[in-house]
C-alpha positions in Angstrom: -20.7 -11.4 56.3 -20.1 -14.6 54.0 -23.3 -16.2 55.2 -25.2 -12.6 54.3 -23.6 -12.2 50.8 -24.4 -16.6 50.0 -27.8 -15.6 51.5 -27.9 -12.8 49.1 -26.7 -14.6 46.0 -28.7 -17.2 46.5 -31.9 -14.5 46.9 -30.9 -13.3 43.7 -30.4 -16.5 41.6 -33.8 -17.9 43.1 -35.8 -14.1 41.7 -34.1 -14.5 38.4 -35.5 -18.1 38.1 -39.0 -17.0 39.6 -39.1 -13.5 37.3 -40.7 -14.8 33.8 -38.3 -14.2 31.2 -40.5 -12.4 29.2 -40.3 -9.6 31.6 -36.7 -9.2 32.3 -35.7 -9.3 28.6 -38.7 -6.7 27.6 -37.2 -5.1 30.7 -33.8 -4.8 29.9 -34.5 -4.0 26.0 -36.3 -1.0 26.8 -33.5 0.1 29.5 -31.1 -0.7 26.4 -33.7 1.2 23.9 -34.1 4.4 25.9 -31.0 4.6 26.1 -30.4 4.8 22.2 -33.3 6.8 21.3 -32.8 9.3 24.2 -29.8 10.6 21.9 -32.4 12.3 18.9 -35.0 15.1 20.1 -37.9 14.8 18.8 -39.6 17.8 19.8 -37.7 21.6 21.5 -38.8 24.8 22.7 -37.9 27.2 26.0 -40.0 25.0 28.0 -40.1 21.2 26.7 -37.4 18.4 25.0 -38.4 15.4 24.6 -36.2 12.6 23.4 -37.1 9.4 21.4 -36.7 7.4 24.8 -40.0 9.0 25.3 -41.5 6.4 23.2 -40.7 3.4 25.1 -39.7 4.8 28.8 -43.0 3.6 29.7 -42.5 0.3 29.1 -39.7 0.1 31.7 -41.6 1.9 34.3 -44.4 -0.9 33.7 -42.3 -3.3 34.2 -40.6 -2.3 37.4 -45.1 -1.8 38.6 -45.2 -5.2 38.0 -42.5 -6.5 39.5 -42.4 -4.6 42.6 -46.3 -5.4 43.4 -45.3 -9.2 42.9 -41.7 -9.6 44.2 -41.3 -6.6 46.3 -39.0 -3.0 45.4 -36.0 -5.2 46.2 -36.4 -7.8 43.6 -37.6 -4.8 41.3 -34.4 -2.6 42.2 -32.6 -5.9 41.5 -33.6 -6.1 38.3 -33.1 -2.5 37.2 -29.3 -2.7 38.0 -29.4 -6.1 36.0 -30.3 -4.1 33.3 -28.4 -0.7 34.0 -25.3 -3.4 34.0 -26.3 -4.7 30.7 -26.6 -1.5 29.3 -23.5 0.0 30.1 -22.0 -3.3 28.2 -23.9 -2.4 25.0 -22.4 0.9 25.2 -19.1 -0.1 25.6 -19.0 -2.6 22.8 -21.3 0.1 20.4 -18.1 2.8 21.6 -15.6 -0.3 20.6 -17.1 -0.7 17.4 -17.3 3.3 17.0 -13.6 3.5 17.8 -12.2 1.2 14.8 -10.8 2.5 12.0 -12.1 1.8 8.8 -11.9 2.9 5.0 -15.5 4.0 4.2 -16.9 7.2 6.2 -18.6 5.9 8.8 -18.3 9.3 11.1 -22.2 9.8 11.5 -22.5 6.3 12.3 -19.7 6.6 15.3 -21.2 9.7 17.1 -24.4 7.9 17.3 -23.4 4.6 18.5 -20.0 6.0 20.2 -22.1 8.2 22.8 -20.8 11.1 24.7 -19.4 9.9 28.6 -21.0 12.6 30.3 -24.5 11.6 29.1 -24.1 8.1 29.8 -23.2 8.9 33.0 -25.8 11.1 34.3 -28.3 8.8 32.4 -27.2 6.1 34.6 -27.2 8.2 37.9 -30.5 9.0 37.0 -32.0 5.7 36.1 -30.8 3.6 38.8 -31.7 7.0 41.2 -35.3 6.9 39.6 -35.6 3.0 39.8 -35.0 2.7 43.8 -37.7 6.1 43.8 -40.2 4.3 41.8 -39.8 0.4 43.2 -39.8 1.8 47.0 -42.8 4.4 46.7 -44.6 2.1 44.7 -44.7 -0.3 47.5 -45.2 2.0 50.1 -48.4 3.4 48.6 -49.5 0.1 48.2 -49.0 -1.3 51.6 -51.9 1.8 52.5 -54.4 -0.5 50.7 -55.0 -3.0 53.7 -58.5 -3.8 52.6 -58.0 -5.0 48.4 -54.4 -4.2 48.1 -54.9 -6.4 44.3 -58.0 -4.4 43.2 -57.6 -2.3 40.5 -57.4 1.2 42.3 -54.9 0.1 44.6 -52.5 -0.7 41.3 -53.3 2.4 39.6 -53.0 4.7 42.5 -49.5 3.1 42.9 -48.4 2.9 39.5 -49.8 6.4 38.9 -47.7 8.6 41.7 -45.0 6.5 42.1 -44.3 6.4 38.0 -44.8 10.7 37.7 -42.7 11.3 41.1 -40.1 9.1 39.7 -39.8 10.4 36.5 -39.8 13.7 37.5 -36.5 12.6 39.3 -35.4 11.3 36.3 -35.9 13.6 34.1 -34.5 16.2 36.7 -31.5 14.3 37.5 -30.4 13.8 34.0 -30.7 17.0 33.1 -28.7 19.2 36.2 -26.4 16.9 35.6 -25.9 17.5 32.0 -26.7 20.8 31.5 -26.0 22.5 34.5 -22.9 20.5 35.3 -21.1 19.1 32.5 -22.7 21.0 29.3 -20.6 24.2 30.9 -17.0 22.4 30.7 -17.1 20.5 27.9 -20.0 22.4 25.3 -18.5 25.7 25.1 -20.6 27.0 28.2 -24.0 25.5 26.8 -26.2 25.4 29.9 -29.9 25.0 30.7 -31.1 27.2 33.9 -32.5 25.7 36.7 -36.1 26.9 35.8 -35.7 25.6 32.3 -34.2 21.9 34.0 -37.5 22.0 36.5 -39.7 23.0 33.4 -38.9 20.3 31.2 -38.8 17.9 33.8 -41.8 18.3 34.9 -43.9 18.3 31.5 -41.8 15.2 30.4 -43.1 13.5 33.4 -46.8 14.6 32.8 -46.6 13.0 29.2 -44.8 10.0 30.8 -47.8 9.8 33.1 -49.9 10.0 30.3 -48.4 7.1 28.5 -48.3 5.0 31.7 -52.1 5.8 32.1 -52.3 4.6 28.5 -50.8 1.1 28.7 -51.4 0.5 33.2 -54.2 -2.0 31.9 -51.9 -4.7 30.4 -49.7 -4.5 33.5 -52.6 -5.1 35.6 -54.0 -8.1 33.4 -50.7 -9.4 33.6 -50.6 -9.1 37.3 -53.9 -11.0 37.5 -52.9 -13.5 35.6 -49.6 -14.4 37.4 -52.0 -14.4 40.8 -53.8 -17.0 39.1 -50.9 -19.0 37.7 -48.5 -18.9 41.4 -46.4 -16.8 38.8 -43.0 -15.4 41.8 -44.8 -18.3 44.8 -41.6 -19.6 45.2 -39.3 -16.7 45.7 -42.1 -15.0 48.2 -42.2 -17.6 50.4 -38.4 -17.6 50.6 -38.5 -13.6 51.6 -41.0 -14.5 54.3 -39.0 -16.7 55.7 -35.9 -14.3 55.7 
């Protein structure tokens, strides 16, 4: 056991060198973002909410694309609890700074920044749910393209399915868990039905699709050019090895 967890520590120091800090801090800031935006709705009716996160979810489903066609849905699932951890820090010290008393009316400013538990919660579940969906599927479709698995349809087929069955789940998740389960206890029986949770969920991950279809090209550039560069060498030869 303590030769599997220094094998795994040392795994996960050596992908944190190898993973170009660009990516792991645009990464994490959108985890961070979405999380902040997701609490204004931008747009309501019986069948469709979408939330600001909307605006830069994409980004954190490229990223986790990218990383899992060049590390491997391991490293990429790695990464997303990096950033679900460093999230969950930036709420706790926004709810710290909500909770401290002050002079000056600062009561809109608290609710925003001092979140509601139950969200946060099921916005987690549903990240880190969505993350292993994404980074594993993604992979797996890929391993189907024996012949060019680098072309360019092999990374958009991947991207493509993997990104709108795992934001489906995302969107899914988040919302049976907090409108179906805790909405009921704790917003004076407010509820969505399971229709309306399906609805919503699956039109926010067409539009997700669509933005992912807008921006795929840089991930794929990007992917090229860290083929050409030896960009991750390092770490895959360690996992073959393994």
């Amino acid at each position: 056991m303590k030769e599997r967890i220094s094998s795994a520590t040392a795994d996960t120091k050596l992908l944190f060198r190898n993973i170009p800090s660009v990516i792991t801090a645009l990464f994490t800031i959108s985890v961070v973002v979405m999380n902040i935006l997701a609490n204004k709705t931008i747009y309501q009716n019986d069948w469709l909410a979408i939330d600001g996160g909307i605006l830069v979810s994409w980004l954190s489903f490229l990223c986790m694309d990218i990383i899992t066609k060049s590390f491997g849905p391991k490293a990429a699932t790695k990464l997303s609890v990096f950033a679900m951890l460093t999230n969950l820090l930036v709420c706790l010290l926004f709810f710290a700074v909500s909770a401290i008393p002050t002079e000056a009316d600062f009561s809109a400013f608290n609710t925003v920044i001092g979140g509601t538990w139950f969200i946060l919660l099921s916005s987690t579940v549903a990240f880190i749910s969505s993350a292993v969906i994404n980074n594993f599927l993604n992979w797996s479709i890929g391993r189907a393209f024996r012949a060019n698995p680098d072309g360019k349809l092999a990374y958009v087929t991947r991207s493509y399915i993997s990104t709108f069955i795992a934001q489906f789940c995302d969107n899914f998740i988040f919302a049976a868990l907090t409108f179906m389960v805790f909405a009921p206890i704790f917003w004076d029986g407010f509820h969505w039905t399971l229709i309306q949770c399906v609805t919503c969920s699956l039109l926010g991950a067409v539009l997700e699709l669509l933005m992912e279809v807008i921006f795929s090209p840089i991930g794929y550039i990007v992917l090229k050019k860290w083929n050409r560069d030896g960009v991750g060498a390092e770490y895959r030869r360690r996992r073959a090895l393994a």
